[in-house]
PyMOL CGO cylinders between C-alpha atoms (Angstrom):
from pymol import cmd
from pymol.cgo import CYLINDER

trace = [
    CYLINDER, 84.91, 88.23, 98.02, 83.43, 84.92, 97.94, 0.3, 1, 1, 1, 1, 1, 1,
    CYLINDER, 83.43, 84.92, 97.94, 81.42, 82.20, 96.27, 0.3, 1, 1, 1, 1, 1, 1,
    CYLINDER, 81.42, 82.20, 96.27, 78.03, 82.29, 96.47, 0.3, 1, 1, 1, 1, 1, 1,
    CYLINDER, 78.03, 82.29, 96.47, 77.39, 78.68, 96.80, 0.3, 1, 1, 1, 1, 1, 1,
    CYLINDER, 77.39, 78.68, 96.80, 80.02, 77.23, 99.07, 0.3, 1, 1, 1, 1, 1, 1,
    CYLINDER, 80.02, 77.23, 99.07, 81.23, 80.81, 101.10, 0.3, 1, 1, 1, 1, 1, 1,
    CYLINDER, 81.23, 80.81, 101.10, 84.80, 78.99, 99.75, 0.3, 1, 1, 1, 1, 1, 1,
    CYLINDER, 84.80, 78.99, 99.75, 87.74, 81.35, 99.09, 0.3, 1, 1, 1, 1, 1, 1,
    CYLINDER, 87.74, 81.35, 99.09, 87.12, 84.15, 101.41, 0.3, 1, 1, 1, 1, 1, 1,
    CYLINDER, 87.12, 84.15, 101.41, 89.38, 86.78, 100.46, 0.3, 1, 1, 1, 1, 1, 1,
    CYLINDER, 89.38, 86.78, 100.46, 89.84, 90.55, 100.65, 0.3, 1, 1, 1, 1, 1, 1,
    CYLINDER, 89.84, 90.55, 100.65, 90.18, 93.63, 97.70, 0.3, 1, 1, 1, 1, 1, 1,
    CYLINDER, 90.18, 93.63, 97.70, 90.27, 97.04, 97.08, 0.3, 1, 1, 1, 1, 1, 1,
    CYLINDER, 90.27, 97.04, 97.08, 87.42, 98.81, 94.70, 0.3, 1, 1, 1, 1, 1, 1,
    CYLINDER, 87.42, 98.81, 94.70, 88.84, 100.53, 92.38, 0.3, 1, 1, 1, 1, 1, 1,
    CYLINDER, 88.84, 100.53, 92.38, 87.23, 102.83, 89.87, 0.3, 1, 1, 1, 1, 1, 1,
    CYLINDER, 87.23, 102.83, 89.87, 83.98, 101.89, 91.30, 0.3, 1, 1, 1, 1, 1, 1,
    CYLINDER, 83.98, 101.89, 91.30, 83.65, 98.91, 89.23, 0.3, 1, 1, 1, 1, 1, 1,
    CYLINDER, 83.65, 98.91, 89.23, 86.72, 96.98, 89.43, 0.3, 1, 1, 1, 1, 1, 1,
    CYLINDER, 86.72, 96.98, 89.43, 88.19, 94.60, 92.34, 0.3, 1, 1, 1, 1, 1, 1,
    CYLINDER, 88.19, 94.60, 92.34, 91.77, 94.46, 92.42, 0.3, 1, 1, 1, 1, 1, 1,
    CYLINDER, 91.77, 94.46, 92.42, 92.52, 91.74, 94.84, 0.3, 1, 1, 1, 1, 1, 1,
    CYLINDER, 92.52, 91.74, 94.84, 95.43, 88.81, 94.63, 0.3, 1, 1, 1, 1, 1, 1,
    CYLINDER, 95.43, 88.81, 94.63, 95.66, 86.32, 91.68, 0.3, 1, 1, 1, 1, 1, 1,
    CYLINDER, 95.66, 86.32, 91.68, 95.65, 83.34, 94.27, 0.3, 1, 1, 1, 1, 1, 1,
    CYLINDER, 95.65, 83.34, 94.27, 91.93, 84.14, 95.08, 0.3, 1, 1, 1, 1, 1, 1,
    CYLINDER, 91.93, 84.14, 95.08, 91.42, 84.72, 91.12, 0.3, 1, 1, 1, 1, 1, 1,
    CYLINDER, 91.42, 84.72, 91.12, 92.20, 81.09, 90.68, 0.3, 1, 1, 1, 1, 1, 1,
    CYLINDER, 92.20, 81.09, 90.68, 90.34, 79.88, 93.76, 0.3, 1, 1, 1, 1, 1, 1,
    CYLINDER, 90.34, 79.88, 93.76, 87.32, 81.40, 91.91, 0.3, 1, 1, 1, 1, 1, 1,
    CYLINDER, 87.32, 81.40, 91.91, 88.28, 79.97, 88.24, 0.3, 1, 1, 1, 1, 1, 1,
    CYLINDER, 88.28, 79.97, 88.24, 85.26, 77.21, 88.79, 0.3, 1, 1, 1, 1, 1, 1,
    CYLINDER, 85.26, 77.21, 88.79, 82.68, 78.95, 90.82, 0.3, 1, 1, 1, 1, 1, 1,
    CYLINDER, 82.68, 78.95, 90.82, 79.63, 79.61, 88.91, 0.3, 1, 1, 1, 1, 1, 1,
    CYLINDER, 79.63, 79.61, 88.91, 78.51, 83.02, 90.86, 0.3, 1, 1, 1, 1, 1, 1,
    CYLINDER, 78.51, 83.02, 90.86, 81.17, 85.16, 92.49, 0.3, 1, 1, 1, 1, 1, 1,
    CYLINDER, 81.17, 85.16, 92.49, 80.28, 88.01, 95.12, 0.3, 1, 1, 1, 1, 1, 1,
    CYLINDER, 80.28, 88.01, 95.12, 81.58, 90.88, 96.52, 0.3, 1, 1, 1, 1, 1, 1,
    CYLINDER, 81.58, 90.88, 96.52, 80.11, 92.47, 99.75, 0.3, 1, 1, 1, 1, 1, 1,
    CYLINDER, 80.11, 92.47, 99.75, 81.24, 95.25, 101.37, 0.3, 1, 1, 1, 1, 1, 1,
    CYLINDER, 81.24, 95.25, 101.37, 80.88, 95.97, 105.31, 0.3, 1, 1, 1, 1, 1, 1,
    CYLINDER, 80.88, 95.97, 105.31, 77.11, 97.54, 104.74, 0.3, 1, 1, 1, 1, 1, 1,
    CYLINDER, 77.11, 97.54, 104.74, 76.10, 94.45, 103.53, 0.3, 1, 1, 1, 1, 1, 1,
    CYLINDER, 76.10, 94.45, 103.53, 75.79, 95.90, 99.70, 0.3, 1, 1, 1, 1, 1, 1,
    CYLINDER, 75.79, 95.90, 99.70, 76.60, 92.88, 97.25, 0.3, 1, 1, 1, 1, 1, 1,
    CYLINDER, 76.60, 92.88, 97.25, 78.32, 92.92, 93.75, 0.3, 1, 1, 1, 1, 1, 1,
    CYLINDER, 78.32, 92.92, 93.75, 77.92, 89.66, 91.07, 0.3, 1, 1, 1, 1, 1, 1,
    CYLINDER, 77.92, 89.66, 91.07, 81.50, 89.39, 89.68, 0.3, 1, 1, 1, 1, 1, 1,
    CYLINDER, 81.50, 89.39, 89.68, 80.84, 89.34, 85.70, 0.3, 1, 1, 1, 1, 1, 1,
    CYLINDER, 80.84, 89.34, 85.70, 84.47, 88.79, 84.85, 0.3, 1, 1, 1, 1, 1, 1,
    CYLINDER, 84.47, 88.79, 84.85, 87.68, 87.55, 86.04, 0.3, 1, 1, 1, 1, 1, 1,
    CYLINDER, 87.68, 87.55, 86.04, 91.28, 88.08, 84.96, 0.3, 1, 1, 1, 1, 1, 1,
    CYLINDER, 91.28, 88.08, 84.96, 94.60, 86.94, 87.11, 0.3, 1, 1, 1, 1, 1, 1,
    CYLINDER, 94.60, 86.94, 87.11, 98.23, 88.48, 85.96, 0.3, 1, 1, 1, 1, 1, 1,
    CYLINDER, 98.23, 88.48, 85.96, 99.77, 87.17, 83.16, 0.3, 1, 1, 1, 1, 1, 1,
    CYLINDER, 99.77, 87.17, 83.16, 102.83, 85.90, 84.77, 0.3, 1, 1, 1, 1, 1, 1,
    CYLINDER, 102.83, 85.90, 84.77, 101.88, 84.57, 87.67, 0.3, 1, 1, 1, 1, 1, 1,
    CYLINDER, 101.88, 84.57, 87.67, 102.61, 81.16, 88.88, 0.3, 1, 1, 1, 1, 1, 1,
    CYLINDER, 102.61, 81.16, 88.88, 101.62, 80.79, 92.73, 0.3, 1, 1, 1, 1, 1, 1,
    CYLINDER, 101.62, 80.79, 92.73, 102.31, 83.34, 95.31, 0.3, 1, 1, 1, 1, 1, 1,
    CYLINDER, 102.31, 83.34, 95.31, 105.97, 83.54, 95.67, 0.3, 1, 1, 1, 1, 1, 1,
    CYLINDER, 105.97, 83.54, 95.67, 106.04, 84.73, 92.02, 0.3, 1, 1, 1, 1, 1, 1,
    CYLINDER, 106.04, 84.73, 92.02, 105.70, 88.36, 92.66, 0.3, 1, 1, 1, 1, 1, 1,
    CYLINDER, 105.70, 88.36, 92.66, 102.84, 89.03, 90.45, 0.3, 1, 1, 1, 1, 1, 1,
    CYLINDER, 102.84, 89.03, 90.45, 99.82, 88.04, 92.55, 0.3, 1, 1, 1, 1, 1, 1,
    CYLINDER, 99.82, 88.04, 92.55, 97.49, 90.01, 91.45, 0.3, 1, 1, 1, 1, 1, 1,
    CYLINDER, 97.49, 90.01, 91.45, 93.87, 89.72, 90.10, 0.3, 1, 1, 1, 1, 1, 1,
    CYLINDER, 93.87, 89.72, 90.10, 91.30, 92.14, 88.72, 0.3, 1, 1, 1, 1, 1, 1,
    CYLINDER, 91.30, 92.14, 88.72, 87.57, 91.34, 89.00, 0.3, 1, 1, 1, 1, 1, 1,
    CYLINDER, 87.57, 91.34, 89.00, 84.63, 93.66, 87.39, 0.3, 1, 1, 1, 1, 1, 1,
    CYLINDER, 84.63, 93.66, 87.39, 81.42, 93.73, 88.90, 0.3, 1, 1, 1, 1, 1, 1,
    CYLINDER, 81.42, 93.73, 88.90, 78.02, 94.14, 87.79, 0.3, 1, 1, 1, 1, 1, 1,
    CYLINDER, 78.02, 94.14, 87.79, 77.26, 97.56, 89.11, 0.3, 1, 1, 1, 1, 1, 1,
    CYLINDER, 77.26, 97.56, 89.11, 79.13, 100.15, 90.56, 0.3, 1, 1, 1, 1, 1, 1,
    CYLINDER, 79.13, 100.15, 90.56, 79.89, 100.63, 94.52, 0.3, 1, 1, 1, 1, 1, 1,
    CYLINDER, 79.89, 100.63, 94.52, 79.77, 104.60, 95.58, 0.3, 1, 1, 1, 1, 1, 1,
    CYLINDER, 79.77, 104.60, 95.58, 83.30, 104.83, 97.13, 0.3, 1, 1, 1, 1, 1, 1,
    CYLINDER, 83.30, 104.83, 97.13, 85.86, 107.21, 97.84, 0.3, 1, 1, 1, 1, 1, 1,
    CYLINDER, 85.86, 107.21, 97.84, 88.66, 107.64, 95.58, 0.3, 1, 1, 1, 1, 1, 1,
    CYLINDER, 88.66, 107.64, 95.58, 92.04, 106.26, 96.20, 0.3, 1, 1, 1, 1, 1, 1,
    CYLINDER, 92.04, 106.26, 96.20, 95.28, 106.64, 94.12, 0.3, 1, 1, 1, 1, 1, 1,
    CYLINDER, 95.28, 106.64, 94.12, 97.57, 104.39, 92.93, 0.3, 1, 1, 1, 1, 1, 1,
    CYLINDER, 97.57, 104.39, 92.93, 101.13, 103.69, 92.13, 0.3, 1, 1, 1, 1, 1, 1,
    CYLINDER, 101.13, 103.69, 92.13, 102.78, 102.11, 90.10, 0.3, 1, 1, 1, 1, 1, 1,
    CYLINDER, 102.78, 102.11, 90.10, 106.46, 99.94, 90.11, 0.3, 1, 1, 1, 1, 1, 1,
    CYLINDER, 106.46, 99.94, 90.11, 108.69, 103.28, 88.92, 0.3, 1, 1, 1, 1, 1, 1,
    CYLINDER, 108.69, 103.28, 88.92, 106.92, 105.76, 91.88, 0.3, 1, 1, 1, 1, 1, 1,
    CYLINDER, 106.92, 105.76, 91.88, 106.48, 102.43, 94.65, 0.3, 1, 1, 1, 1, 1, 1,
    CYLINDER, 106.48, 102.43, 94.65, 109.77, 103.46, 95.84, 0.3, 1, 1, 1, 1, 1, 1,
    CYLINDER, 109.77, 103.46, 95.84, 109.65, 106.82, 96.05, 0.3, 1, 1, 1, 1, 1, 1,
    CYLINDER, 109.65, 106.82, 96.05, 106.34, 106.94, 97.82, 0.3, 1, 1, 1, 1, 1, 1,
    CYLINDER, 106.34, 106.94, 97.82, 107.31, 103.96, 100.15, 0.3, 1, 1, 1, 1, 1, 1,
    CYLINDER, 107.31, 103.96, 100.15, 110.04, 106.06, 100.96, 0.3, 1, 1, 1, 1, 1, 1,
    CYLINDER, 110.04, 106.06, 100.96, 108.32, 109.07, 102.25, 0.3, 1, 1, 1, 1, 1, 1,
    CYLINDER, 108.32, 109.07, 102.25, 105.10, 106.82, 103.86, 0.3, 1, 1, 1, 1, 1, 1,
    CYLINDER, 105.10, 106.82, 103.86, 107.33, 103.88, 105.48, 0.3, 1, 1, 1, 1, 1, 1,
    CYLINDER, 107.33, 103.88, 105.48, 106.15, 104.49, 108.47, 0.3, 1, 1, 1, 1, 1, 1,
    CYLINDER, 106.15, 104.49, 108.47, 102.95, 105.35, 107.74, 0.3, 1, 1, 1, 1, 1, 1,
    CYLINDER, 102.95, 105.35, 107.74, 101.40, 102.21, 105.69, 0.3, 1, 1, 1, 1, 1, 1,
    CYLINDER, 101.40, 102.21, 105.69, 97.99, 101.26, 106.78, 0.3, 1, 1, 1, 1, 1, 1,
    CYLINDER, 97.99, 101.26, 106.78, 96.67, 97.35, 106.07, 0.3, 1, 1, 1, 1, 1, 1,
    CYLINDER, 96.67, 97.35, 106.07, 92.68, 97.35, 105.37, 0.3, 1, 1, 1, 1, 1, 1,
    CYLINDER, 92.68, 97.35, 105.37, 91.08, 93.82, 105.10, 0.3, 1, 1, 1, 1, 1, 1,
    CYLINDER, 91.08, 93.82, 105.10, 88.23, 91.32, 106.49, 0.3, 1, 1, 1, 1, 1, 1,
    CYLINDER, 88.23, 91.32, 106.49, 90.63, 88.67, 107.45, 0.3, 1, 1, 1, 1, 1, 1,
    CYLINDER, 90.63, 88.67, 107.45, 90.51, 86.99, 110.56, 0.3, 1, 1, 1, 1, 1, 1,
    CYLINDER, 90.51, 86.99, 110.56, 91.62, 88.74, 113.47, 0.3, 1, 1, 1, 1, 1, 1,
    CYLINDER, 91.62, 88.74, 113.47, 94.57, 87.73, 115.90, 0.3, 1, 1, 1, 1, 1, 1,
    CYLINDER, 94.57, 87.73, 115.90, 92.19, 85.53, 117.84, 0.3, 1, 1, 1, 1, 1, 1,
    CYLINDER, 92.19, 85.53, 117.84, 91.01, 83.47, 114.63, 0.3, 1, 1, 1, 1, 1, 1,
    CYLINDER, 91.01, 83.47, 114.63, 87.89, 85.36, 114.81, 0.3, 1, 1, 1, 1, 1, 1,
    CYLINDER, 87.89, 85.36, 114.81, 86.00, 86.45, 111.54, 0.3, 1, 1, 1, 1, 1, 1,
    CYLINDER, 86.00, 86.45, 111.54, 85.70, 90.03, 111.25, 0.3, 1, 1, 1, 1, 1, 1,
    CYLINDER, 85.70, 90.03, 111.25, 82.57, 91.67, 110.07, 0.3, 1, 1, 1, 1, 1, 1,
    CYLINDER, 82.57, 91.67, 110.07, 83.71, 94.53, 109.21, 0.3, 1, 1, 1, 1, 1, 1,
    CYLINDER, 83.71, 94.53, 109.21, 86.84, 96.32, 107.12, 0.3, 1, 1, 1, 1, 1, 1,
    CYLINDER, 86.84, 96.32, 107.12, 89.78, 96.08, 109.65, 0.3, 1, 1, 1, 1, 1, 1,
    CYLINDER, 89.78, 96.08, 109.65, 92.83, 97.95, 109.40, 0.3, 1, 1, 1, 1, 1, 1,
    CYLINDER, 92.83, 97.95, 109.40, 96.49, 98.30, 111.07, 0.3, 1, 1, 1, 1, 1, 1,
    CYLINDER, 96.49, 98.30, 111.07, 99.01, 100.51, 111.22, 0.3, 1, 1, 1, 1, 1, 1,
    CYLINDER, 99.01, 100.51, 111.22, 102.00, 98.91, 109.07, 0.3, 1, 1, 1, 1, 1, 1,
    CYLINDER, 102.00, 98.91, 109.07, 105.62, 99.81, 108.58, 0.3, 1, 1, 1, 1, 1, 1,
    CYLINDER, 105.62, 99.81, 108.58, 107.63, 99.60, 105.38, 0.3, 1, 1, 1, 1, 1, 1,
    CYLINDER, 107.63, 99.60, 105.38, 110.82, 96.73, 106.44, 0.3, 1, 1, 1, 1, 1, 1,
    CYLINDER, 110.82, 96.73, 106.44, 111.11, 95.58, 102.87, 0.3, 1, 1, 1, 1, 1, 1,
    CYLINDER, 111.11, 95.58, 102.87, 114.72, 96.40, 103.49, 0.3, 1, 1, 1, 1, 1, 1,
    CYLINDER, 114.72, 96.40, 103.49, 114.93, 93.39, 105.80, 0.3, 1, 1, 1, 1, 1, 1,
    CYLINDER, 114.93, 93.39, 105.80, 112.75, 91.45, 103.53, 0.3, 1, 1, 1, 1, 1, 1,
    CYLINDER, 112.75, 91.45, 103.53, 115.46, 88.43, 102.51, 0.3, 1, 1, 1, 1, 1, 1,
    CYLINDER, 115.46, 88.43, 102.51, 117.31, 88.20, 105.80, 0.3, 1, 1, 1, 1, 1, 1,
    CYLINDER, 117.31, 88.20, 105.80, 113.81, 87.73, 107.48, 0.3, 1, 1, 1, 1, 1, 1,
    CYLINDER, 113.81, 87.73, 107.48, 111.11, 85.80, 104.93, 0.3, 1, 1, 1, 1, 1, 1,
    CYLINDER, 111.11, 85.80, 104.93, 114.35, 84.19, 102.95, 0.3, 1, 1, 1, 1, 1, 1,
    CYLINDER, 114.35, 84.19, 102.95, 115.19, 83.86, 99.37, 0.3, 1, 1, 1, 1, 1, 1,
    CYLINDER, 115.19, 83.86, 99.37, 112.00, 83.88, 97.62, 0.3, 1, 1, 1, 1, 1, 1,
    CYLINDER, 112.00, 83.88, 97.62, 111.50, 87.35, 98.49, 0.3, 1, 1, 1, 1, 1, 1,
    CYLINDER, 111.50, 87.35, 98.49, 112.07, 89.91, 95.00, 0.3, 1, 1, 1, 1, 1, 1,
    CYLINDER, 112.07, 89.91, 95.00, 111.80, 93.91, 96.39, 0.3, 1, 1, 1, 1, 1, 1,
    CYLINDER, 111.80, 93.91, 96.39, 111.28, 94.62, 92.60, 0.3, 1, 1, 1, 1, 1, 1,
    CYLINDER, 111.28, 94.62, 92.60, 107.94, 92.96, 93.06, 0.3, 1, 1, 1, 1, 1, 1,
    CYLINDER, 107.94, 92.96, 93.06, 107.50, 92.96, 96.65, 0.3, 1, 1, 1, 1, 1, 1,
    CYLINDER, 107.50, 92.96, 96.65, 106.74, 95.02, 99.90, 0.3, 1, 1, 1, 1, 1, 1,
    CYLINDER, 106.74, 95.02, 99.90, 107.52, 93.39, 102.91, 0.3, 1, 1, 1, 1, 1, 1,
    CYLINDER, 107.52, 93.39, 102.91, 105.43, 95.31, 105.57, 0.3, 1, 1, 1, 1, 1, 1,
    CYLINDER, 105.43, 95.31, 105.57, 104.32, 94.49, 109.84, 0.3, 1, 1, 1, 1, 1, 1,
    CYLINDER, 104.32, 94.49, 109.84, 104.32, 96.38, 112.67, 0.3, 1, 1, 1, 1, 1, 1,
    CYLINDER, 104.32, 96.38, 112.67, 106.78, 94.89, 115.47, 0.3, 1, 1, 1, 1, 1, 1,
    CYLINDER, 106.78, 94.89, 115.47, 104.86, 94.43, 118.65, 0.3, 1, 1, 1, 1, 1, 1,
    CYLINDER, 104.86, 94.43, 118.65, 107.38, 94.83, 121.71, 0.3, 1, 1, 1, 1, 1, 1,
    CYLINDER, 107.38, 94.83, 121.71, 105.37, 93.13, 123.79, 0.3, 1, 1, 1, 1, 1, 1,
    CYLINDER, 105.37, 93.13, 123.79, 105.37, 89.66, 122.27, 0.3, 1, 1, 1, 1, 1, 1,
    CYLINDER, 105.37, 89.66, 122.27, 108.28, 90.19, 120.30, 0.3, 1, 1, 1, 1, 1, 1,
    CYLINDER, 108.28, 90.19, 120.30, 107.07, 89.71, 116.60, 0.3, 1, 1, 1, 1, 1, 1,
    CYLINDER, 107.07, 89.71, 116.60, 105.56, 91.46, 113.81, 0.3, 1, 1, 1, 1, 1, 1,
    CYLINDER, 105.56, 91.46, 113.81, 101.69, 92.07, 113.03, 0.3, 1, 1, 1, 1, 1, 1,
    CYLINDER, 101.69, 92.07, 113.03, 100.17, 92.21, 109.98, 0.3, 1, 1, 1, 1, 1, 1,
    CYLINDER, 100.17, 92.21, 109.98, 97.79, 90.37, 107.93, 0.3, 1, 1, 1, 1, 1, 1,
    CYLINDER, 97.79, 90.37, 107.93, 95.76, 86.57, 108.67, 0.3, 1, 1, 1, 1, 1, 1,
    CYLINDER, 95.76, 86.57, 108.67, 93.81, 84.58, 106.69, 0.3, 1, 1, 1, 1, 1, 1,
    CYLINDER, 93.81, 84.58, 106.69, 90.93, 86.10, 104.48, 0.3, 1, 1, 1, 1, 1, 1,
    CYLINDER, 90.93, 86.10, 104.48, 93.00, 89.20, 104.01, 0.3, 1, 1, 1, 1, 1, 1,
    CYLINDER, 93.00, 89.20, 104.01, 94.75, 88.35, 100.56, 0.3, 1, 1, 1, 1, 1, 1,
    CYLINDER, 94.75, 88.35, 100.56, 94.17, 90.77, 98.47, 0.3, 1, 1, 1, 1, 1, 1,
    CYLINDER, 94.17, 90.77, 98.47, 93.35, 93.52, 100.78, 0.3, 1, 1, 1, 1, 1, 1,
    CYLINDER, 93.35, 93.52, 100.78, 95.28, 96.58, 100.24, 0.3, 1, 1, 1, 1, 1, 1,
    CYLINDER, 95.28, 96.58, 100.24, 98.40, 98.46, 101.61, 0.3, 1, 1, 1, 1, 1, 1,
    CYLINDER, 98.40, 98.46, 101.61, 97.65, 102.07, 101.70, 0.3, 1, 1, 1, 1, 1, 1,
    CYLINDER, 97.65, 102.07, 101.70, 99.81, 104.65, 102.56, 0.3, 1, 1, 1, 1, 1, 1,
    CYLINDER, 99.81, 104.65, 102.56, 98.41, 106.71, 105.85, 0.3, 1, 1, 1, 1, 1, 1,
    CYLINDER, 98.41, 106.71, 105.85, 97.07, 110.29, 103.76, 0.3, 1, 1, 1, 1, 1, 1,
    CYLINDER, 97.07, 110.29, 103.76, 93.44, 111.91, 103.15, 0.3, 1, 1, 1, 1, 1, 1,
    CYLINDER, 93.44, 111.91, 103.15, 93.78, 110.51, 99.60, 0.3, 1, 1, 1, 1, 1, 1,
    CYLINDER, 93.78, 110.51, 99.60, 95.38, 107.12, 100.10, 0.3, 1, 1, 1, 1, 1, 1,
    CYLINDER, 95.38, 107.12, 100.10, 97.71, 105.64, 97.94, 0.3, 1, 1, 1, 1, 1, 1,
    CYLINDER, 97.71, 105.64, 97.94, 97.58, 101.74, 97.01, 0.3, 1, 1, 1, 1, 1, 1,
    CYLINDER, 97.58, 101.74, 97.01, 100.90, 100.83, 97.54, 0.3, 1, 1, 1, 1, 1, 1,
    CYLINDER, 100.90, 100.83, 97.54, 100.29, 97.07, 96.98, 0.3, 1, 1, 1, 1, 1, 1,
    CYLINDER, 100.29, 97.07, 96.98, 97.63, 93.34, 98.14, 0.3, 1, 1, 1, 1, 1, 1,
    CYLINDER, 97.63, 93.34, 98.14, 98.77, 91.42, 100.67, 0.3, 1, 1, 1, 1, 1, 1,
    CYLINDER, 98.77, 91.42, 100.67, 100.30, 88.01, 98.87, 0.3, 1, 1, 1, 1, 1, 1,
    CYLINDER, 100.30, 88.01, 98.87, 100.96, 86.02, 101.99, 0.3, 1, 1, 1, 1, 1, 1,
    CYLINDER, 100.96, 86.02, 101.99, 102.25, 86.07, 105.49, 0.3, 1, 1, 1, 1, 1, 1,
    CYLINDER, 102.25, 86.07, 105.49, 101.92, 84.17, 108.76, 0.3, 1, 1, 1, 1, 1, 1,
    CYLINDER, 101.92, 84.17, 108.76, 99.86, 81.51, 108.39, 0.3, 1, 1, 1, 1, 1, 1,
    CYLINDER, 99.86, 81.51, 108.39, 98.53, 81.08, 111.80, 0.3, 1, 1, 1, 1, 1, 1,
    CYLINDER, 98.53, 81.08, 111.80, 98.47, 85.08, 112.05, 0.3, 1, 1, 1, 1, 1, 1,
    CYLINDER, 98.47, 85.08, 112.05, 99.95, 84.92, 115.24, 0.3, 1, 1, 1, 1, 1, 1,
    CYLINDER, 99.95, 84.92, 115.24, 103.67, 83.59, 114.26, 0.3, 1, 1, 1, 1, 1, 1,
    CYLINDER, 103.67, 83.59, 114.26, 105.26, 86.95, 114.04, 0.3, 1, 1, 1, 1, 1, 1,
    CYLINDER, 105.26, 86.95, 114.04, 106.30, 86.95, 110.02, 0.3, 1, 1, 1, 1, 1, 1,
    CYLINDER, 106.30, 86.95, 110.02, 105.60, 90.37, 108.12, 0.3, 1, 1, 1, 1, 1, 1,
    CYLINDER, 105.60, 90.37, 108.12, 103.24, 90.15, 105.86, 0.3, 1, 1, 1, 1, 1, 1,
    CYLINDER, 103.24, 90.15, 105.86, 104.37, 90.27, 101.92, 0.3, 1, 1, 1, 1, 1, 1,
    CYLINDER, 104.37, 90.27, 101.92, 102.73, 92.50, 99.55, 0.3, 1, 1, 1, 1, 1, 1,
    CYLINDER, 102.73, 92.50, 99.55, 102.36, 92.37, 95.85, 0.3, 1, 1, 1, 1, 1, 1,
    CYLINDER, 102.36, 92.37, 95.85, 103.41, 95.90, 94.29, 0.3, 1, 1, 1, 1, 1, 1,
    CYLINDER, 103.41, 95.90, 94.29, 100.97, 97.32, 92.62, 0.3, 1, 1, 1, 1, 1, 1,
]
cmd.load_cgo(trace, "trace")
């Protein structure tokens, strides 16, 4: 998802219903001025964005509620996905926590733009969420989510041009369990990523 003009505010989402972008509400305000919004998937097909809406409630990322909804111009053919909602997220992060799959076009761990839909295996540690990202973090609201990485000791996840992307759990009908909010900066500093529940 980007603007057309200045290729500013690169970020990720999930179609949904064919015609709708879910994606976070960070990247809805990033687009707030831009005069033509787009949204390509990896075959190169483009979608004009014809309106824009950003939660209610939210007030920057550490509110819990970053999330967006774009509609588009024409449909995409996609697959279906499901998904939850706040009363099942716990249930169904209970029985997929180790099987939560991250799909975005962020960069990738070498800073390098990716060109086409990347995902990675994910685990559910939203248990650990406030001993590990701090205070700010609400589980009502929030998934924390990485995978830890023995080798160099810390936790993969998302980097930047991934907000928005989706957390899916790891079935033949995925479920959207939630966007990614924010997360390591530098993508290679070892903090889990943090969802928005969906």
């Amino acid at each position: 998802i980007y603007d057309e003009k200045t290729r500013a505010a690169n970020c990720s989402g999930v179609v949904y219903e064919s015609i709708y972008i879910l994606t976070a509400a960070h990247c809805v305000v990033n687009f707030a001025q831009s005069e033509k919004i787009i949204v390509e998937k990896n075959n190169g097909e483009k979608r004009s964005v014809v309106a824009i809406l950003g939660h209610s409630d939210y007030r920057g990322i550490l509110s819990g509620d970053d999330i967006g909804l774009l509609l588009i111009n024409r449909k995409f053919n996609v697959s279906n996905i499901k998904v939850t909602n706040l009363n099942e997220s716990e249930k169904t992060l209970k029985i997929y926590k180790e099987k939560l799959i991250l799909a975005g076009y962020g960069l990738n761990e070498n800073r390098e733009e990716s060109k086409s839909l990347a995902t990675a295996t994910q685990r559910d540690i939203s248990d650990k969420g406030v001993s590990i990202i701090g205070d700010i973090f609400n589980k009502n609201k929030m998934v924390a989510a990485g995978k830890w990485e023995r080798k160099i000791a810390k936790y993969s996840g998302a980097c930047e041009g991934d907000s928005g992307g989706g957390l899916f759990t790891a079935e033949r009908t995925p479920t959207l369990i939630g966007l990614v909010s924010f997360g390591s900066v530098d993508c290679a500093n070892g903090e889990p990523t943090v969802y928005t529940k969906v």
